[in-house]
Predicted model as a PDB file, atoms N, CA, C, CB and O in Angstrom, pLDDT in the B-factor column:
MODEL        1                                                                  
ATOM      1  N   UNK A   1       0.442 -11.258   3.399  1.00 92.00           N  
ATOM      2  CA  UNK A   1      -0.501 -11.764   2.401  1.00 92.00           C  
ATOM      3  C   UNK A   1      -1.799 -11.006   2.566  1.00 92.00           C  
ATOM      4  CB  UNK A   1      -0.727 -13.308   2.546  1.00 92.00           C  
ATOM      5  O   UNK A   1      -2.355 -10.790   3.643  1.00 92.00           O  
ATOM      6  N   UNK A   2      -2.223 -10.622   1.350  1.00 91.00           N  
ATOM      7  CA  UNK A   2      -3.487  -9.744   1.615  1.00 91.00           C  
ATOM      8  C   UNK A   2      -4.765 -10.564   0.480  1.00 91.00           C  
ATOM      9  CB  UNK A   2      -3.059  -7.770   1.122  1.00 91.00           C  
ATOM     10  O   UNK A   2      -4.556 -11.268  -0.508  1.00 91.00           O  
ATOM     11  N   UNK A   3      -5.789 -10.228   0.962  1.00 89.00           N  
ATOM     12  CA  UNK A   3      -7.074 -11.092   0.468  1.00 89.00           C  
ATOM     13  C   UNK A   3      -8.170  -9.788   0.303  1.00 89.00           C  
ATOM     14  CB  UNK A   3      -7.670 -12.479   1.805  1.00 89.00           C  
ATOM     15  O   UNK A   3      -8.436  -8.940  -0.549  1.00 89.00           O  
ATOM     16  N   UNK A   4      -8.675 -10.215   1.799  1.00 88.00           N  
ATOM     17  CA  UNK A   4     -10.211  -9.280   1.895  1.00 88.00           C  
ATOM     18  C   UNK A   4      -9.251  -7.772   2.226  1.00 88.00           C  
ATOM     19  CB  UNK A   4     -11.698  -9.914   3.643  1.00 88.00           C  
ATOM     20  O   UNK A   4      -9.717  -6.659   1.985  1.00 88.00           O  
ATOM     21  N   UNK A   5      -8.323  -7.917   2.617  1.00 87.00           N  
ATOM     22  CA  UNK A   5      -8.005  -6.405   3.121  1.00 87.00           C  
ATOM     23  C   UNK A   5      -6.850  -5.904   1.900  1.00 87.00           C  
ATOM     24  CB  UNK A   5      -7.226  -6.382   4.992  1.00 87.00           C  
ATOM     25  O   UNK A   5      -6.315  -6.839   1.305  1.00 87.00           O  
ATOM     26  N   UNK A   6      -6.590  -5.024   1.645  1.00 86.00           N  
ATOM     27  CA  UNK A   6      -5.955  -3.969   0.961  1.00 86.00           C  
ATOM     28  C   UNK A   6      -4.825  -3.505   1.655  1.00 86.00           C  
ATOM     29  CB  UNK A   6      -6.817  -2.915   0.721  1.00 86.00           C  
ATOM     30  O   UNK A   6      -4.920  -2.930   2.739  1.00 86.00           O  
ATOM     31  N   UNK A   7      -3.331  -3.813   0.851  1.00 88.00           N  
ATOM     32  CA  UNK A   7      -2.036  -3.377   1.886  1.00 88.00           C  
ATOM     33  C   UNK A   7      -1.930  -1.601   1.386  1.00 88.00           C  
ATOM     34  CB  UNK A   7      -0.160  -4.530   1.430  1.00 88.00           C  
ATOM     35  O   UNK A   7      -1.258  -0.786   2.017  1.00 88.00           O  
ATOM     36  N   UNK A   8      -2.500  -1.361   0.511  1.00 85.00           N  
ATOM     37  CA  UNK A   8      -2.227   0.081   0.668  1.00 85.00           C  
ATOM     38  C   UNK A   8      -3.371   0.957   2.225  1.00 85.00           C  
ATOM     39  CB  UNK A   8      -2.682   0.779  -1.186  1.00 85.00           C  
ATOM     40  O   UNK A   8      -3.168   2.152   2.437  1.00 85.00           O  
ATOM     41  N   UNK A   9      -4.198   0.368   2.909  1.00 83.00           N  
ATOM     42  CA  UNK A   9      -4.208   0.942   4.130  1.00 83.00           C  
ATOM     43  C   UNK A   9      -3.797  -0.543   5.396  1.00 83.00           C  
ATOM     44  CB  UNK A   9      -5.915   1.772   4.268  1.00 83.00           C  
ATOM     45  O   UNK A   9      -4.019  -0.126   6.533  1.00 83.00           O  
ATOM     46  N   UNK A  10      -3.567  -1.229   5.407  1.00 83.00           N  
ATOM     47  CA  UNK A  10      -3.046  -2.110   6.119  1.00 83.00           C  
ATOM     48  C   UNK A  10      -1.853  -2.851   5.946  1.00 83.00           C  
ATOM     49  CB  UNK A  10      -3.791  -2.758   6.230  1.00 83.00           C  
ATOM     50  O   UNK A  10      -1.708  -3.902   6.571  1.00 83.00           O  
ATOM     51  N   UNK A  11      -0.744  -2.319   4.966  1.00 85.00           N  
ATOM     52  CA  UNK A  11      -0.138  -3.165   4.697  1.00 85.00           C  
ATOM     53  C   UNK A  11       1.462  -2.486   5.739  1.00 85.00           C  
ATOM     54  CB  UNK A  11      -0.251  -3.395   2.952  1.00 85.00           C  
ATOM     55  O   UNK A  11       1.311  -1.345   6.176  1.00 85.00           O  
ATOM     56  N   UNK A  12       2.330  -2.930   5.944  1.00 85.00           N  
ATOM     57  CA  UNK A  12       3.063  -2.758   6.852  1.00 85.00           C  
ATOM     58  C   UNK A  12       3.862  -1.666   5.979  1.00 85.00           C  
ATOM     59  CB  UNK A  12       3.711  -4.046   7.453  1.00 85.00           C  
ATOM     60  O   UNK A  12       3.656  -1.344   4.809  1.00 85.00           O  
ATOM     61  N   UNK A  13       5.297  -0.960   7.307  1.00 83.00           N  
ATOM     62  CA  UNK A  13       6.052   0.089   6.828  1.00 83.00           C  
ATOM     63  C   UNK A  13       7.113  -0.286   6.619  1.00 83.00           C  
ATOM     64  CB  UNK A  13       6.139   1.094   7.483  1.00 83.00           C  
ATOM     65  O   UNK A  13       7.502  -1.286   7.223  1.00 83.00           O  
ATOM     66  N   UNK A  14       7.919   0.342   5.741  1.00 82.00           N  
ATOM     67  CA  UNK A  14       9.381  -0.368   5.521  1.00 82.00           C  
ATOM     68  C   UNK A  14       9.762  -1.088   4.192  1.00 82.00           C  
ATOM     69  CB  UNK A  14       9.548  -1.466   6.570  1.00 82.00           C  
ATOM     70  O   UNK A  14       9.338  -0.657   3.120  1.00 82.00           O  
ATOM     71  N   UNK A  15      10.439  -2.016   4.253  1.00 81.00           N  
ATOM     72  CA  UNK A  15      10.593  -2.780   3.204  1.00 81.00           C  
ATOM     73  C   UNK A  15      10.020  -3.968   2.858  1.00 81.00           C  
ATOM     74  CB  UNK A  15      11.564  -2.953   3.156  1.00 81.00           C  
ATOM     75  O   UNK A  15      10.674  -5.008   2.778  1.00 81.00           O  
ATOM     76  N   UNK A  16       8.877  -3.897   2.651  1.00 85.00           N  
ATOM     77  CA  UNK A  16       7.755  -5.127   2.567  1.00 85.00           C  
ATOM     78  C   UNK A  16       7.223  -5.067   1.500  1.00 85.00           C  
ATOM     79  CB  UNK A  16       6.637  -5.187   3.516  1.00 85.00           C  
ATOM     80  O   UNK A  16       6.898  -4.116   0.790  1.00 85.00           O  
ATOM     81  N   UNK A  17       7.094  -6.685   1.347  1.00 90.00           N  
ATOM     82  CA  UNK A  17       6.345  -6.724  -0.050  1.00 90.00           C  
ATOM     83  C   UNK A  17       4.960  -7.019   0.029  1.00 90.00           C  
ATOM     84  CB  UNK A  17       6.909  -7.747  -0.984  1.00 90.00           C  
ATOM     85  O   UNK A  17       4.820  -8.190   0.382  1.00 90.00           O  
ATOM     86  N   UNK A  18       4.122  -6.569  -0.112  1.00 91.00           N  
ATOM     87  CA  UNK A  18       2.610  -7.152  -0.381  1.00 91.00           C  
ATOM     88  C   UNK A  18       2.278  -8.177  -1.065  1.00 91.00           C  
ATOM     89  CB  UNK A  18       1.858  -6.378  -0.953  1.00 91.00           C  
ATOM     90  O   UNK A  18       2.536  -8.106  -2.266  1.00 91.00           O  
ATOM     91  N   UNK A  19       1.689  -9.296  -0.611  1.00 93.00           N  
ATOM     92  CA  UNK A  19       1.440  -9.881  -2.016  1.00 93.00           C  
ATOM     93  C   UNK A  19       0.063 -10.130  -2.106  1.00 93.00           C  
ATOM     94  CB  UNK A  19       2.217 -11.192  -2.332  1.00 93.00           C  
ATOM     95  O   UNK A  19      -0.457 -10.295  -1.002  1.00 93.00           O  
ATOM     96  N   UNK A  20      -0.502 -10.191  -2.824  1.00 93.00           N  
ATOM     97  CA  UNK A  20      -2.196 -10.586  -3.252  1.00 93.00           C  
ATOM     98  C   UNK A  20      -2.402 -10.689  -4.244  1.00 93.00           C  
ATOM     99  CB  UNK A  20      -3.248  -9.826  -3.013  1.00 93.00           C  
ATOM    100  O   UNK A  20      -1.646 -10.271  -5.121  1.00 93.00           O  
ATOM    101  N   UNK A  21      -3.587 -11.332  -4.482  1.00 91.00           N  
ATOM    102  CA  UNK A  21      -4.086 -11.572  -6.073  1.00 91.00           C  
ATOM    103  C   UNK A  21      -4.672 -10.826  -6.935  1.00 91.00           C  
ATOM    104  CB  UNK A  21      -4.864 -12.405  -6.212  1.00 91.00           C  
ATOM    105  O   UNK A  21      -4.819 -11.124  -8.120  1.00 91.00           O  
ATOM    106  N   UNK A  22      -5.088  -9.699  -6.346  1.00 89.00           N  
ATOM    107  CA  UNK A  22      -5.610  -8.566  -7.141  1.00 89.00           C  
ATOM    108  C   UNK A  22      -7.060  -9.173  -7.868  1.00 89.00           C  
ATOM    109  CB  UNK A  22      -4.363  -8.045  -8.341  1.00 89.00           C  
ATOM    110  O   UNK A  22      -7.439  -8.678  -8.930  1.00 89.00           O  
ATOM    111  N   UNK A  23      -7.628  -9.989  -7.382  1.00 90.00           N  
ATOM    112  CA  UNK A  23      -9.019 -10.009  -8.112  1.00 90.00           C  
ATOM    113  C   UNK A  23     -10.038  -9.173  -7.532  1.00 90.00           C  
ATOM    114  CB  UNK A  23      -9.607 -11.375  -8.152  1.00 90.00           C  
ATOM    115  O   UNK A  23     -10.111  -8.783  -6.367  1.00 90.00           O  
ATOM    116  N   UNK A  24     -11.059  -8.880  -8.796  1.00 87.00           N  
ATOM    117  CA  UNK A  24     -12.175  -7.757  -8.960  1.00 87.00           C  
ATOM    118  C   UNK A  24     -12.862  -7.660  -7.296  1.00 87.00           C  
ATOM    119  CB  UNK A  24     -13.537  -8.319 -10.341  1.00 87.00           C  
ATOM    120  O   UNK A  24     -13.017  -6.718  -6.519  1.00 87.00           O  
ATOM    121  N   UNK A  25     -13.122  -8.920  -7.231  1.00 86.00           N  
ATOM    122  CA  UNK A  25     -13.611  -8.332  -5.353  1.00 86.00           C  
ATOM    123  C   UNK A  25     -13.036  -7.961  -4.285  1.00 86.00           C  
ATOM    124  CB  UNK A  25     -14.160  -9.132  -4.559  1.00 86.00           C  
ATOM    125  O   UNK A  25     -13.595  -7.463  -3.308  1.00 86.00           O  
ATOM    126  N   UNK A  26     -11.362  -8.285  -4.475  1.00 86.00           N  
ATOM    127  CA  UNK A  26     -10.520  -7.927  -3.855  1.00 86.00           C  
ATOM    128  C   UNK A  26      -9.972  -6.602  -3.330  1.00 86.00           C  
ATOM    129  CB  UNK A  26      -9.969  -8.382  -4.322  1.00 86.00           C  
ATOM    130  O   UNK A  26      -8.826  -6.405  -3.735  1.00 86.00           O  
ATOM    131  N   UNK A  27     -10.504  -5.545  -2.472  1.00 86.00           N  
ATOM    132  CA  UNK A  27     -10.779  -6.299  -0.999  1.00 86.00           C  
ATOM    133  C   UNK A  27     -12.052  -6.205  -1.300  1.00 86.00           C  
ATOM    134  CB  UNK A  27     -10.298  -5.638   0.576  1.00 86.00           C  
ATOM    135  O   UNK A  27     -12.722  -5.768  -2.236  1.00 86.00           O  
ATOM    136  N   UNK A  28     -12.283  -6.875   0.024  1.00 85.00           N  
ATOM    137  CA  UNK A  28     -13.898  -6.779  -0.127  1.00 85.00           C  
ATOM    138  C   UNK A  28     -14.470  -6.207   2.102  1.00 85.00           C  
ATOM    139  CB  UNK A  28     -14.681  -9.182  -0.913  1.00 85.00           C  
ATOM    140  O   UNK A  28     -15.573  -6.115   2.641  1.00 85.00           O  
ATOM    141  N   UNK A  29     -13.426  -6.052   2.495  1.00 82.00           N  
ATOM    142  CA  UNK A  29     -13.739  -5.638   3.699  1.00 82.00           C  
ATOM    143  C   UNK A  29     -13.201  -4.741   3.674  1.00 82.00           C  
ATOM    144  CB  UNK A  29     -13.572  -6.260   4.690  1.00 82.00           C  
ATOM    145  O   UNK A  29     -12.178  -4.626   3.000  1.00 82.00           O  
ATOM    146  N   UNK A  30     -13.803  -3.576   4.557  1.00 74.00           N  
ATOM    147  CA  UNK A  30     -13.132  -1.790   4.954  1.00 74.00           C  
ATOM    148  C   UNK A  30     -13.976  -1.317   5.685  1.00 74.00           C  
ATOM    149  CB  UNK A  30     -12.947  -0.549   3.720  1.00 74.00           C  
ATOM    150  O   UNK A  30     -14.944  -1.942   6.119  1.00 74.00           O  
ATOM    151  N   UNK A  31     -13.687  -0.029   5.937  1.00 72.00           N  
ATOM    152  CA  UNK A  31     -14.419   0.465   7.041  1.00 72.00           C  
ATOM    153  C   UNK A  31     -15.617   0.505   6.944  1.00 72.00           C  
ATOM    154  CB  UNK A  31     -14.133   1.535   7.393  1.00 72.00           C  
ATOM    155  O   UNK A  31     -16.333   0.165   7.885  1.00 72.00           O  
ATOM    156  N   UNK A  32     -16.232   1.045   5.473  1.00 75.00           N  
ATOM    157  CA  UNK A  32     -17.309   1.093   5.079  1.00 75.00           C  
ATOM    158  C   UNK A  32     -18.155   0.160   5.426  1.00 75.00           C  
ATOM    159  CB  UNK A  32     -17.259   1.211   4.058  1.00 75.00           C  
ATOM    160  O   UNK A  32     -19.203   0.466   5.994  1.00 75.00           O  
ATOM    161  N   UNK A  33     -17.923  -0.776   5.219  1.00 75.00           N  
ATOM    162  CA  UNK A  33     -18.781  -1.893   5.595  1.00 75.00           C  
ATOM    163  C   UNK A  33     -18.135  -2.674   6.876  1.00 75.00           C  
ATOM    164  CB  UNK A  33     -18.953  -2.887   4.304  1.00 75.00           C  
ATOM    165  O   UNK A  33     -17.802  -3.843   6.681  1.00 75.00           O  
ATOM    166  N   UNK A  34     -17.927  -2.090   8.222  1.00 76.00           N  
ATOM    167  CA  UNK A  34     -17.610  -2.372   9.429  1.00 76.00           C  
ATOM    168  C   UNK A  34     -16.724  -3.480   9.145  1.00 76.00           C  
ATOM    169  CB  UNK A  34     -18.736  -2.609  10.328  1.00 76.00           C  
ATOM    170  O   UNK A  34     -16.511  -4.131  10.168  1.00 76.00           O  
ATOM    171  N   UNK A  35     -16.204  -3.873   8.248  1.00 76.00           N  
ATOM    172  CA  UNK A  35     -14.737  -4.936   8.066  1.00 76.00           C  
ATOM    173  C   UNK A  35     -15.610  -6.139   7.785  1.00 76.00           C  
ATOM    174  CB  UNK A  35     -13.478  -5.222   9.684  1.00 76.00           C  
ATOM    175  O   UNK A  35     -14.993  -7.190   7.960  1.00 76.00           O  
ATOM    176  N   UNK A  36     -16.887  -6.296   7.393  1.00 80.00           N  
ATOM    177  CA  UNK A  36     -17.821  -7.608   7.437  1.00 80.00           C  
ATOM    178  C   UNK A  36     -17.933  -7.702   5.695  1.00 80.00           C  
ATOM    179  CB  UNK A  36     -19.626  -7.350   8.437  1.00 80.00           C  
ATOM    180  O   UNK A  36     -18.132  -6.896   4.786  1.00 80.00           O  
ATOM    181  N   UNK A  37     -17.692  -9.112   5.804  1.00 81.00           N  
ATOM    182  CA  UNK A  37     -17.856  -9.647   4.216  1.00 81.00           C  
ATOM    183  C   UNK A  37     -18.733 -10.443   3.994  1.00 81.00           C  
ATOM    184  CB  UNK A  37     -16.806 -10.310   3.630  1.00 81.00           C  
ATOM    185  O   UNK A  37     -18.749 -11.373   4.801  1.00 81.00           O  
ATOM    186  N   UNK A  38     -19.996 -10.493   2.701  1.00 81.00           N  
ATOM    187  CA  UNK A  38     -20.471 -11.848   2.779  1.00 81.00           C  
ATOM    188  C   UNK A  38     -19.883 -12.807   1.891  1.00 81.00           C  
ATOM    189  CB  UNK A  38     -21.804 -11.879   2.573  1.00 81.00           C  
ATOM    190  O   UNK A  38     -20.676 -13.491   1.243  1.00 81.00           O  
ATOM    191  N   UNK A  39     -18.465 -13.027   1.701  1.00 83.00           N  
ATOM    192  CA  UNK A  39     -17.679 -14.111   1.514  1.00 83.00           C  
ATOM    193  C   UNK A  39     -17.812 -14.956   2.284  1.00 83.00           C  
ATOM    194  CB  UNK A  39     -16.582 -13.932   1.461  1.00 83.00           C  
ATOM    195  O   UNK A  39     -17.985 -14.679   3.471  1.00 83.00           O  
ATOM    196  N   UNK A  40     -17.764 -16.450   1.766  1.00 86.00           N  
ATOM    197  CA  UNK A  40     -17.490 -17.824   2.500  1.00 86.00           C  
ATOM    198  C   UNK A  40     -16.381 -18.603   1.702  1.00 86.00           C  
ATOM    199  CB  UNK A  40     -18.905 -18.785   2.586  1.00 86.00           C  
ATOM    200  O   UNK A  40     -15.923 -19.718   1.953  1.00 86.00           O  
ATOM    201  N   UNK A  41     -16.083 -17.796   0.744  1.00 90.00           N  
ATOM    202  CA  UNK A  41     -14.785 -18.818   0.216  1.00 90.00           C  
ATOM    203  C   UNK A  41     -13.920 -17.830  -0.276  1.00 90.00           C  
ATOM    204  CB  UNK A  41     -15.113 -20.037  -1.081  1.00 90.00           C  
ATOM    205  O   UNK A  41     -14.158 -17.032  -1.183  1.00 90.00           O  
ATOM    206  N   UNK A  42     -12.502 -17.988   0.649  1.00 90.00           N  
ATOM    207  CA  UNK A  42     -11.692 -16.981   0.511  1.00 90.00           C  
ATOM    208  C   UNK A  42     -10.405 -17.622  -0.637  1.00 90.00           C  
ATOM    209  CB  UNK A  42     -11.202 -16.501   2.111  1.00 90.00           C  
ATOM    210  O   UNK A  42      -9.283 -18.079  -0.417  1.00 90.00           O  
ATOM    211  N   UNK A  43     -11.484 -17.309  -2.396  1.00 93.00           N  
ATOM    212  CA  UNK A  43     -10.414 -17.215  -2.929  1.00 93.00           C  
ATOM    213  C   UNK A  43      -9.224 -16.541  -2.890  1.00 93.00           C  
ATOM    214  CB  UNK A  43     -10.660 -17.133  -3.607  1.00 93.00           C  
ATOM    215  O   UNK A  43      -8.122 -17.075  -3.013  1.00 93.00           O  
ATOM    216  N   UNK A  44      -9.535 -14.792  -2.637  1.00 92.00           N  
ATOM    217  CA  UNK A  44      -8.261 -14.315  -2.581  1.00 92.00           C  
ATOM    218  C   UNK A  44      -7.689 -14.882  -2.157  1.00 92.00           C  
ATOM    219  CB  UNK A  44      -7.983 -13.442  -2.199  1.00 92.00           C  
ATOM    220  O   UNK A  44      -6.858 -15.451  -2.865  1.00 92.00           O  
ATOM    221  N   UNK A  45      -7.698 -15.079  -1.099  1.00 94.00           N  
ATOM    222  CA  UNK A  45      -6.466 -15.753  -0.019  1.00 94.00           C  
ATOM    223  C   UNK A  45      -5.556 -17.279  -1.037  1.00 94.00           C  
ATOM    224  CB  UNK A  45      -7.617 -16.612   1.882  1.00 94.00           C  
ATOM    225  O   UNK A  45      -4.391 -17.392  -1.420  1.00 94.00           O  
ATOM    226  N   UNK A  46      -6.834 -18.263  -1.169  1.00 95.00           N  
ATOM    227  CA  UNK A  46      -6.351 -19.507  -2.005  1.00 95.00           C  
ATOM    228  C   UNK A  46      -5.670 -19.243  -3.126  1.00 95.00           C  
ATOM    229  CB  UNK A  46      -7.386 -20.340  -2.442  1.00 95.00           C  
ATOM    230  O   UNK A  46      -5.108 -20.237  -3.585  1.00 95.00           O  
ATOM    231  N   UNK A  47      -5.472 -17.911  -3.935  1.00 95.00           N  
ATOM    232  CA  UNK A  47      -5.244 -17.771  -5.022  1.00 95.00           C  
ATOM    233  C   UNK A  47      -3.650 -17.344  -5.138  1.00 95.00           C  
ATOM    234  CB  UNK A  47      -6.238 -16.927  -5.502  1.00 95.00           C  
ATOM    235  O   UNK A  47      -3.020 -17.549  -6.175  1.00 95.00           O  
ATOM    236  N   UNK A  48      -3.052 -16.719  -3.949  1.00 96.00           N  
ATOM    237  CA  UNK A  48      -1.522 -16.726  -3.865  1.00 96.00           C  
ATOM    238  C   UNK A  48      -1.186 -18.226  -3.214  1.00 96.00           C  
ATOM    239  CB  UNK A  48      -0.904 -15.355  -2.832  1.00 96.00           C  
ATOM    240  O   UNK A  48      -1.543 -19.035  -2.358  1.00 96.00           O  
ATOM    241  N   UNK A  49       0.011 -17.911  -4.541  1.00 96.00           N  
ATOM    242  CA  UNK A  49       0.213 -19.541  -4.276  1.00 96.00           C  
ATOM    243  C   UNK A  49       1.454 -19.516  -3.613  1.00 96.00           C  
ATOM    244  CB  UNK A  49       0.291 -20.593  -5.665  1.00 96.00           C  
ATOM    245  O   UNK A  49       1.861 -18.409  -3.260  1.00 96.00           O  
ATOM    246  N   UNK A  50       2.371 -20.841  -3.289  1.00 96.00           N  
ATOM    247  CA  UNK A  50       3.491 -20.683  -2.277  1.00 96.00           C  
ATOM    248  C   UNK A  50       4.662 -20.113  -3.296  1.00 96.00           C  
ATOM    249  CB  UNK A  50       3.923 -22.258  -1.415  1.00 96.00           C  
ATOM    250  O   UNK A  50       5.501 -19.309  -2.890  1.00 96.00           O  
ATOM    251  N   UNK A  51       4.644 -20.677  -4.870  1.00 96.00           N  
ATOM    252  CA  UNK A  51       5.684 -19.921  -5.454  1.00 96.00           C  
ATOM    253  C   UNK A  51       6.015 -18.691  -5.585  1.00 96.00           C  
ATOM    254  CB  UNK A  51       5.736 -20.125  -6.316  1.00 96.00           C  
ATOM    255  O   UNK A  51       7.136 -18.258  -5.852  1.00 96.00           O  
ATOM    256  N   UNK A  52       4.740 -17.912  -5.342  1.00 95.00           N  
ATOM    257  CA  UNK A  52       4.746 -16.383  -5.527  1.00 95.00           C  
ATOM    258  C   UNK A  52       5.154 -16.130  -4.111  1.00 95.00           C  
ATOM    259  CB  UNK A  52       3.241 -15.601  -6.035  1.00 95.00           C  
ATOM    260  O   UNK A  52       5.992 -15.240  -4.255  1.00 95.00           O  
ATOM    261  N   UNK A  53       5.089 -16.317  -3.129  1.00 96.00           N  
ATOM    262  CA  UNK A  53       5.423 -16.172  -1.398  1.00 96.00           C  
ATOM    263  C   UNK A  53       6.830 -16.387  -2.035  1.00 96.00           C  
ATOM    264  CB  UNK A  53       4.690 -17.516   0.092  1.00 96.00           C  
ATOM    265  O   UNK A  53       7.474 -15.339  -1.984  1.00 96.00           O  
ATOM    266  N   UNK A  54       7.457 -17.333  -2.575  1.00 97.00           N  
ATOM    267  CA  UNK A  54       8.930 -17.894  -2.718  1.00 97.00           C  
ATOM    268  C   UNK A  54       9.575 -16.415  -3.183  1.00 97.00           C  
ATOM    269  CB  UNK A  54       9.141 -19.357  -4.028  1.00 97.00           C  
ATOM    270  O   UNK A  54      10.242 -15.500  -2.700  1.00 97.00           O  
ATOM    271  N   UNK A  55       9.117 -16.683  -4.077  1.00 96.00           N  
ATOM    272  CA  UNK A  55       9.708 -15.508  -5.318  1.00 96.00           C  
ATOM    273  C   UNK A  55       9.969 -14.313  -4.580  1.00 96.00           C  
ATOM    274  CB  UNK A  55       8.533 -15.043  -6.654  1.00 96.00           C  
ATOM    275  O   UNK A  55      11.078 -13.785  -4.663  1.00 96.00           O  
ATOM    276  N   UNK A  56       9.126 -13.864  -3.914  1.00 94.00           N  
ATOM    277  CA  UNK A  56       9.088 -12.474  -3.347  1.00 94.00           C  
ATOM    278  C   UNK A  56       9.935 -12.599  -1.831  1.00 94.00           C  
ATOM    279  CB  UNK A  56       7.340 -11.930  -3.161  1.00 94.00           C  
ATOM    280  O   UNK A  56      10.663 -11.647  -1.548  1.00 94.00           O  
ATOM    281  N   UNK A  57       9.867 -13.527  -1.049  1.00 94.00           N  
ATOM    282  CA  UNK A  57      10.660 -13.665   0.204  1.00 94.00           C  
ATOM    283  C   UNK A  57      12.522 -14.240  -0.746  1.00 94.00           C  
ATOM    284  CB  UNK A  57       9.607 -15.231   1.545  1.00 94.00           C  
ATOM    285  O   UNK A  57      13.510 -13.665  -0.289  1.00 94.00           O  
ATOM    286  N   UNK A  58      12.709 -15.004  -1.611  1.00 96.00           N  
ATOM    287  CA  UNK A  58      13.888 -14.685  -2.007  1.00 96.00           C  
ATOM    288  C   UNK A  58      14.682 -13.298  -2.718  1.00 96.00           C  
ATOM    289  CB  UNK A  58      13.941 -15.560  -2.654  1.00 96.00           C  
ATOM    290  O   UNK A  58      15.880 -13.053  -2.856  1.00 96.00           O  
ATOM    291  N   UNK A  59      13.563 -12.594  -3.061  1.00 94.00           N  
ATOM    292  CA  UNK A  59      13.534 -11.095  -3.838  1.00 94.00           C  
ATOM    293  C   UNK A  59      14.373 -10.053  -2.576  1.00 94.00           C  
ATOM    294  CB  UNK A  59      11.489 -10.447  -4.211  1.00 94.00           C  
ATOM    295  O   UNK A  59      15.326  -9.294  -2.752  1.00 94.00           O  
ATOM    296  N   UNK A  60      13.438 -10.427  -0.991  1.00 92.00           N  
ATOM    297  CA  UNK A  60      13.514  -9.587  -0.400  1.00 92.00           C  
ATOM    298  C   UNK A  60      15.124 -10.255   0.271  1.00 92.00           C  
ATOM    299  CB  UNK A  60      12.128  -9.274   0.392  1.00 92.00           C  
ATOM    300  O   UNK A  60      16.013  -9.410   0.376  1.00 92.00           O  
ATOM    301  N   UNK A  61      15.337 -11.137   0.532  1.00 93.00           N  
ATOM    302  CA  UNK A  61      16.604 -11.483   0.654  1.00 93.00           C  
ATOM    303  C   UNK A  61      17.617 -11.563  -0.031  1.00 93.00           C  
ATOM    304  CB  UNK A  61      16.632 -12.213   0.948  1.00 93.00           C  
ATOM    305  O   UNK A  61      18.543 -12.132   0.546  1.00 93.00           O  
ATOM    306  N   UNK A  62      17.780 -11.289  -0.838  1.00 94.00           N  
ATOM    307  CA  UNK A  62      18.616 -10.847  -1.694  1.00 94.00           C  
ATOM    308  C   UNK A  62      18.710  -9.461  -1.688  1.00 94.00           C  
ATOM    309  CB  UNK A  62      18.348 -11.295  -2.835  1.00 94.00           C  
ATOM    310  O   UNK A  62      19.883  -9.091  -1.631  1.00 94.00           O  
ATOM    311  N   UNK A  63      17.844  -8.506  -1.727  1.00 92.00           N  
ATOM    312  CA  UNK A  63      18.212  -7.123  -1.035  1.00 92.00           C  
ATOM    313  C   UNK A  63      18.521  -6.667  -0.094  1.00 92.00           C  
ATOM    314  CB  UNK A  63      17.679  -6.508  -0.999  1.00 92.00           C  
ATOM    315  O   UNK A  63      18.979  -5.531   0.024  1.00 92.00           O  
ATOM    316  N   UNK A  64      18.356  -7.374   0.684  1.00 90.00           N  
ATOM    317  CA  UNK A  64      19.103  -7.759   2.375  1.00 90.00           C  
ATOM    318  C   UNK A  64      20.612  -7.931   2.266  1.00 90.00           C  
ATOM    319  CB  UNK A  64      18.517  -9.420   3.132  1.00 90.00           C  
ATOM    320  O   UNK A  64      21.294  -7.295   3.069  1.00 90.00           O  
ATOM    321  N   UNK A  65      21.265  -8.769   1.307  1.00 93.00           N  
ATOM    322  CA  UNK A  65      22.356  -8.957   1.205  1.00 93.00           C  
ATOM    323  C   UNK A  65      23.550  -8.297   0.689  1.00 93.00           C  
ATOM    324  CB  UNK A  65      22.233  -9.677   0.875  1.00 93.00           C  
ATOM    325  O   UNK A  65      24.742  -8.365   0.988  1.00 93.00           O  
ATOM    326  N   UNK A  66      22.768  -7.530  -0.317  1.00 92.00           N  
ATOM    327  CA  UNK A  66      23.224  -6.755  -1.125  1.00 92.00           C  
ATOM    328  C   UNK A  66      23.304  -5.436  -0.620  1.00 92.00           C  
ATOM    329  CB  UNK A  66      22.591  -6.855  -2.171  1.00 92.00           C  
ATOM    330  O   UNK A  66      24.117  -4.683  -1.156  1.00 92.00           O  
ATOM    331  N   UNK A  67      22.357  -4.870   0.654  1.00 89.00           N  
ATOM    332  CA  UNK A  67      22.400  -4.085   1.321  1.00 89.00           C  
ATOM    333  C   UNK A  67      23.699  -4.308   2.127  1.00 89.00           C  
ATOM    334  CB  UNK A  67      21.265  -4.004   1.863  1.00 89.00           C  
ATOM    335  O   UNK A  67      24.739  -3.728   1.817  1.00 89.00           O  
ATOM    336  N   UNK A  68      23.597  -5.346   3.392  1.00 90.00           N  
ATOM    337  CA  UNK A  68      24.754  -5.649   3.743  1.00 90.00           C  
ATOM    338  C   UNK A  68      26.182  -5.801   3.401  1.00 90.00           C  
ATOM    339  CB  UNK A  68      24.547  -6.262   3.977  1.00 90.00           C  
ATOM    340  O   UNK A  68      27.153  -5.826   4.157  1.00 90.00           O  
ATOM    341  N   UNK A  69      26.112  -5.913   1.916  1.00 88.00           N  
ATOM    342  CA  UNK A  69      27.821  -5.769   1.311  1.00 88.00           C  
ATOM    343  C   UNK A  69      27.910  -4.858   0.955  1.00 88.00           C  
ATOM    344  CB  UNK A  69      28.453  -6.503   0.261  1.00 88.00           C  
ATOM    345  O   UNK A  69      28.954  -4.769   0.310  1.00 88.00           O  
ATOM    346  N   UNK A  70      27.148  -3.615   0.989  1.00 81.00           N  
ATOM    347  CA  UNK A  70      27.379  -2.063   0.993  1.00 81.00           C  
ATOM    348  C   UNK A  70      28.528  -1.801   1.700  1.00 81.00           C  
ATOM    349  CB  UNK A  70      26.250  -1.230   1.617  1.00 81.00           C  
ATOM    350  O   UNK A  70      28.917  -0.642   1.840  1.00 81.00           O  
TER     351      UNK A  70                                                      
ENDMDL                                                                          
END                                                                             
């Protein structure tokens, strides 16, 4: 799950899905600014909701499976 940080330089290798909300301040921490935000309310974060986590962790299991009956 990504918020203040950006999975295109933190996001893992392999077969992973990113998920985030993509709003305008989003990210809002990087190097540039020593990883410090003056956020106190981490919509990004509040704004993925558990159905979208669902959706995408059944997405990725199902390619898991389908891999496996290769």
């Amino acid at each position: 799950l990504f918020g203040p940080e950006t999975p295109a330089l933190y996001g893992s290798v392999g077969k992973s899905i990113a998920i985030t909300a993509n709003l305008a301040c989003s990210p809002c921490v990087s190097a540039a600014n020593h990883r410090k935000t003056p956020c106190h309310d981490n919509v990004c974060m509040q704004a993925i909701t558990v159905t979208q986590v669902l959706e995408k962790m059944v997405h990725q299991l199902n390619e898991a499976d389908q891999e496996r009956a290769r």
